[in-house]
N, C-alpha and C positions, 0 to 999 in steps of 0.2 A: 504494500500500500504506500504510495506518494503522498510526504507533505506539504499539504499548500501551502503557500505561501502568503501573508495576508499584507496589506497595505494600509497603511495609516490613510483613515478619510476627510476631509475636512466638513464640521458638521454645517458650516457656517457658509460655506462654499457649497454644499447641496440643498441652501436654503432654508435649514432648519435655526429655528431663532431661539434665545434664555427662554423665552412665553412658552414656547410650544411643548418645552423639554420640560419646562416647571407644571405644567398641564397634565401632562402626560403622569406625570409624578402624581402629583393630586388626584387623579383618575384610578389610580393603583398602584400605591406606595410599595406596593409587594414585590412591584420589579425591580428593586432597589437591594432585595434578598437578604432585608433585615428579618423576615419575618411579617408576620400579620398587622400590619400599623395601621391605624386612622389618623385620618388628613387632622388636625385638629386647628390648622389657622392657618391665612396664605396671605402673602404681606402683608403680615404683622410689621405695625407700625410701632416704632423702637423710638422713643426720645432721644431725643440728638445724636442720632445713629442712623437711621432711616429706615431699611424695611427688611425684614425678614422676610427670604421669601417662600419658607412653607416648615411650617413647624408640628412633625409628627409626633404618635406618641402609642407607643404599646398598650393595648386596653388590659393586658395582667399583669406586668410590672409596672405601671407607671412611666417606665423610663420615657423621656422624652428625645425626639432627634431635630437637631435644627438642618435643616437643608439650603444651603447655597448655591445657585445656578449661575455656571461662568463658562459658557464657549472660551475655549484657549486658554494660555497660558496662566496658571494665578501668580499673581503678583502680593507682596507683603502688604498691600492697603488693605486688598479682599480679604488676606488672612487675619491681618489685625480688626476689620468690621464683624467677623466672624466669630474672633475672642469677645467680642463687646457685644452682638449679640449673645453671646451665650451666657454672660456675666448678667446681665439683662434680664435672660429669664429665670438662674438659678436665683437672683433676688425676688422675682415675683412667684417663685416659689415656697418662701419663708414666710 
């Protein structure tokens, strides 16, 4: 049996957009292969941070997952809005 070969695709280049990808997500968190999650908020609006853009969460653990949607590259602002969302919600958790 031959292995193929596979090639890096550009998602952004075959037209697909963040919305569509974060859509998709919200429609069924499950292809994310976390496990069973429900959507539980989609741009969630963060004070002085700006928007979460979909925040799942385990209906028997509790545990919550915050999800960021970034065609290409991430760069350290995205990762740092990321920490800050998450500090964010671990406070409006207490």
């Amino acid at each position: 049996m031959a292995l193929m070969t596979l090639q890096p695709v550009s998602l952004g280049s075959a037209g697909v957009t963040e919305k569509m990808v974060q859509e998709r997500i919200a429609e069924d968190p499950a292809i994310l292969g976390l496990g069973a999650l429900e959507l539980r908020d989609k741009e969630r609006i963060q004070s002085h941070a700006g928007r979460l853009d979909l925040l799942l969460q385990d209906p028997e653990t509790l545990k919550r997952y915050e999800v960021e949607v970034q065609l290409g590259a991430t760069d350290e602002t995205h990762i740092i809005l990321t920490i800050e969302y998450w500090d964010k919600e671990s406070e409006d958790d207490q």
